[in-house]
C-alpha positions in Angstrom: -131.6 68.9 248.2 -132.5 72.1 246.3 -130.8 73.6 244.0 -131.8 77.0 245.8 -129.3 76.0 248.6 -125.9 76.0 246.3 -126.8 78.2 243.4 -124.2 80.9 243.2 -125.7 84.5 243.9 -123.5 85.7 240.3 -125.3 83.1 238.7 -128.7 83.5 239.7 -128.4 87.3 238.6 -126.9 87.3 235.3 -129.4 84.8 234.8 -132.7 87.1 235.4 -130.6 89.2 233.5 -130.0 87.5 230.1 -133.6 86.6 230.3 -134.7 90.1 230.4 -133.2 90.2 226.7 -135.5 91.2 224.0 -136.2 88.6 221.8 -134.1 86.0 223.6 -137.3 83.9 223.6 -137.6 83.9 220.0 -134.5 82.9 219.1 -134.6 80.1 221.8 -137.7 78.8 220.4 -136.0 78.8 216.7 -133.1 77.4 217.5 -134.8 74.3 219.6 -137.4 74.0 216.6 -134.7 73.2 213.9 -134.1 69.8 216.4 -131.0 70.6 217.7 -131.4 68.5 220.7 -132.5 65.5 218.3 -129.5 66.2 216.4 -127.2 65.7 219.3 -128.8 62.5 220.6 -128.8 60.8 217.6 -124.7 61.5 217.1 -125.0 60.3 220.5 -126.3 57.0 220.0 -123.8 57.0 216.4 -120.8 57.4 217.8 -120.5 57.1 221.6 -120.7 54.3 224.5 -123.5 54.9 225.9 -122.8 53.6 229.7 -125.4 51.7 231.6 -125.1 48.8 234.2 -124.1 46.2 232.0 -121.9 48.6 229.8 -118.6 49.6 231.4 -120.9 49.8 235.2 -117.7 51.2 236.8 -118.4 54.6 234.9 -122.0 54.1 234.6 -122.0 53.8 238.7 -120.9 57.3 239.4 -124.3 59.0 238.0 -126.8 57.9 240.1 -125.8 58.5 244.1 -125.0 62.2 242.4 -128.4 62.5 241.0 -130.1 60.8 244.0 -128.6 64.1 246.0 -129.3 66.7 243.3 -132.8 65.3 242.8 -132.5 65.3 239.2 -134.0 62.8 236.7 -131.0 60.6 235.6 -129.7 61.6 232.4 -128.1 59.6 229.7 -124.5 58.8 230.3 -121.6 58.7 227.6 -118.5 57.8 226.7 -116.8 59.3 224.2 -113.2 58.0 222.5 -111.4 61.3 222.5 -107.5 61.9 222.9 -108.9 65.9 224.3 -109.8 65.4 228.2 -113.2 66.8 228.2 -116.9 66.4 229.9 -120.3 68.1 229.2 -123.9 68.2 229.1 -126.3 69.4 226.5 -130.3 69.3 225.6 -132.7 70.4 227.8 -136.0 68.1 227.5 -133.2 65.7 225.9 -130.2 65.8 228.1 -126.6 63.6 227.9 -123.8 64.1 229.7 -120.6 63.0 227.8 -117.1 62.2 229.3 -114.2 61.6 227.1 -111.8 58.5 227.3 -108.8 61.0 228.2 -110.8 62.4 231.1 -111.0 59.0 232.3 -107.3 58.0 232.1 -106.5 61.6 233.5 -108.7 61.7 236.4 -108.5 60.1 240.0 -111.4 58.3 240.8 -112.6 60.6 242.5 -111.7 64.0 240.8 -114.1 62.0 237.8 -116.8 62.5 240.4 -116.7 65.4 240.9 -116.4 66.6 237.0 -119.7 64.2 236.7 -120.9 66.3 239.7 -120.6 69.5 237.8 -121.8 68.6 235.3 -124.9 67.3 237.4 -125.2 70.4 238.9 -125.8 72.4 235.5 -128.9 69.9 235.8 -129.6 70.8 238.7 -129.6 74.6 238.3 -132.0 74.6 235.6 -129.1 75.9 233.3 -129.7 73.1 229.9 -132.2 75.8 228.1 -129.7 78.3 227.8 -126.6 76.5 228.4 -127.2 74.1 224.9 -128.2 77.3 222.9 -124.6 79.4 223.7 -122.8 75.9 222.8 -125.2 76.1 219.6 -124.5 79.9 218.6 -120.3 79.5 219.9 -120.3 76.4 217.5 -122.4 77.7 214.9 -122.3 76.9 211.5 -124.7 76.3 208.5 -127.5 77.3 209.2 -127.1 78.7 212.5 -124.2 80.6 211.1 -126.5 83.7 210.1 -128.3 83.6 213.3 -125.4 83.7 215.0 -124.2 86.7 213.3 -127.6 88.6 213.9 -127.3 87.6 217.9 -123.7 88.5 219.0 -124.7 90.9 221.5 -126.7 87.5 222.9 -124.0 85.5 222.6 -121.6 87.9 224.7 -124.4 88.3 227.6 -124.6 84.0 226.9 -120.7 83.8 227.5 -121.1 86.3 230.6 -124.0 84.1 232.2 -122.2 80.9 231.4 -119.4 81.8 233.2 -121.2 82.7 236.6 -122.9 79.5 235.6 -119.8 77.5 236.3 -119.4 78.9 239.8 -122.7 77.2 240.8 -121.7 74.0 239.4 -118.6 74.0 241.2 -120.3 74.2 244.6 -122.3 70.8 243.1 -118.8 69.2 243.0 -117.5 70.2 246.1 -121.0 69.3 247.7 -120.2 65.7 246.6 -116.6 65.5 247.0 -115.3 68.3 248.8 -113.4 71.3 248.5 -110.1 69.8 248.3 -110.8 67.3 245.3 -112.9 69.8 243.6 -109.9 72.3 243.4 -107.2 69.5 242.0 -110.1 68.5 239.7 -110.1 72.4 238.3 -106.5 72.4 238.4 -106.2 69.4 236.3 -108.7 70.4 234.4 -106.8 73.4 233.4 -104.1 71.5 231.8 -102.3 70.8 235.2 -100.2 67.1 235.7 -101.0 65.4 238.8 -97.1 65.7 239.6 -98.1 69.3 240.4 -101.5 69.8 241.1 -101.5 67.4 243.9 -99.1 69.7 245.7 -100.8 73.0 244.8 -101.4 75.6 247.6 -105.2 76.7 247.4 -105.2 79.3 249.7 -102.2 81.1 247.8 -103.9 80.1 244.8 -107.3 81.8 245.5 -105.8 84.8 246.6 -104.2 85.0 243.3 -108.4 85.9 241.9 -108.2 89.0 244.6 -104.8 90.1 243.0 -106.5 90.0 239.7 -110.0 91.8 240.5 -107.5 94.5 242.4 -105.5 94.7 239.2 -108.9 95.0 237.0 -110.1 98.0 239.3 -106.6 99.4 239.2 -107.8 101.7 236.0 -110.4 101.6 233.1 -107.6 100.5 230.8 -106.9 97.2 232.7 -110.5 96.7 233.3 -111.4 97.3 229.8 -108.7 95.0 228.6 -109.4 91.8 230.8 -113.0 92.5 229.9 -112.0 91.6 225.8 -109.5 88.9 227.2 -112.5 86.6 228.5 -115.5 87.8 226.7 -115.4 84.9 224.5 -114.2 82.3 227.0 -117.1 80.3 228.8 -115.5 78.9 231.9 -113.7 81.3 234.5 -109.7 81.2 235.1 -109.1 78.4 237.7 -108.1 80.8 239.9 -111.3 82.2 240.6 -113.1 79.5 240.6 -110.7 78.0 243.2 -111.4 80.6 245.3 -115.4 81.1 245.0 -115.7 77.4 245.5 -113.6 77.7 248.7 -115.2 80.4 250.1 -118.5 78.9 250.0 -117.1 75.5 251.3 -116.0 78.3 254.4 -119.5 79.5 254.9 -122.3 78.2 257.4 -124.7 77.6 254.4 -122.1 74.8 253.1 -121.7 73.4 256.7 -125.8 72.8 257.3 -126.0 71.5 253.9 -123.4 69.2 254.6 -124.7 68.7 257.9 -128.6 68.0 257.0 -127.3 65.5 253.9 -124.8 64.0 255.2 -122.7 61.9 252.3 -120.8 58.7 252.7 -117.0 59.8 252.2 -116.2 56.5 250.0 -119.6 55.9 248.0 -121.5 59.5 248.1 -124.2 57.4 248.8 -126.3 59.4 251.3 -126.1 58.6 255.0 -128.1 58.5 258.3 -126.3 61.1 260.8 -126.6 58.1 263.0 -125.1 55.7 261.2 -121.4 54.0 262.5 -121.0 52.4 259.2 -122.2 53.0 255.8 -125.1 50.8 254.9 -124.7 50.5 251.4 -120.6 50.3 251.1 -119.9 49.5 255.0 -117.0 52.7 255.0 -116.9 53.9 259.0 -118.7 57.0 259.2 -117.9 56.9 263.1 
């Protein structure tokens, strides 16, 4: 599957976009000659599980039927002990994704999919260029501190881009899992206790993102004050992406992907159309 066949059109254009900047280029280039993405993978090895087969293979097991679909190279795979639920990926010719231990214990099986899934999907995309330099210049410190000083306006079209970014990745997720795990996933995400989240209303929910882009239009004030309220924030409110993601799961494109890679429900191994039962897990299909 191509990544062309789930990218978000938001994404895709403040993409062209950012790379349109002047200079962007250069301080790409700068930034990846320092070793940044060595950096990373060497704390990697340091200080986090790095899963595998024979290392914790019930984790490890949920990376490669979701990079079989995406048609990515398999990247490395870690665990890291954290009490802050988290997951993300970083490097670009060097790439990890990282889930925490408190992701683990907070996910369902298979909302932890679909956060792998995401995460995937920024693979996917072709996002790891320019998605490890805004984690670079948001963290920056040192001596990236000055060059993030000199490339705010970069980092604020970086934070823009990111956040359509996420929106593409979310259609990865529900791809692989479906629409209804991938909005509990974001829901949890967000801070929300399964006690809750398992009973949300989408539908309601998603039109709560149409109340807020009405209430945005609804003067240059409000749309000049929601416009500092997220300018630093990378990810968009759940509510949005509840409601992109579910408008694209609506859509035909979602139901010919679906319908020309066809996923096993229990595995997300991929299927034969024909198939009764799943030949790699044996889960009816028919």
């Amino acid at each position: 599957m191509q990544y062309t066949e789930f990218i978000h059109p938001e994404d895709a254009a403040a993409l062209k976009a950012l790379k349109s900047i002047p200079m962007l280029s250069m301080i790409v280039k700068k930034v990846m000659d320092v070793g940044v993405e060595q950096l990373q993978t060497g704390l990697n090895m340091a200080s986090k599980v790095r899963l595998s087969p024979t290392q914790l293979p019930r984790l490890y097991n949920i990376l490669p039927p979701i990079c079989e679909h995406l048609e990515i190279k398999e990247p490395e795979f870690y665990l890291e002990m954290s009490p802050v639920p988290n997951a993300y990926a970083f490097g670009d010719t060097q790439t990890a994704i990282t889930i925490t231990s408190a992701l683990v214990d907070m996910m369902s099986e298979e909302e932890l999919i679909g956060v792998v899934a995401h995460e995937c999907g920024h693979i996917a995309c072709r996002h790891m260029l320019y998605h490890t330099l805004a984690q670079v210049l948001a963290n920056a410190s040192g001596m990236f501190e000055t060059l993030a000083k000199l490339a705010v306006p970069i980092h604020y079209a970086l934070m823009y881009w990111q956040r359509k970014s996420e929106l593409s990745c979310d259609r990865a997720a529900a791809y692989i899992v479906g629409p209804q795990t991938t909005a509990s996933m974001l829901a949890r995400l967000a801070g929300g206790p399964k006690s809750i989240t398992a009973e949300l209303n989408l539908e309601e929910l998603a039109e709560q993102a149409d109340q807020y882009d009405a209430f945005c239009k609804n003067g240059l004030w409000n749309k000049t004050l929601q416009t500092y309220a997220v300018m630093d924030q990378d990810h968009p409110f759940t509510s949005v992406r509840v409601r992109e993601m579910l408008k694209w799961t609506a859509s035909d494109d979602y139901r010919e992907l679906i319908k020309n890679n066809p996923l096993c429900p229990n595995c997300h191994k991929p299927v034969n159309a024909e198939w009764k039962f799943c030949q790699f897990c044996g889960h009816k299909l028919k």
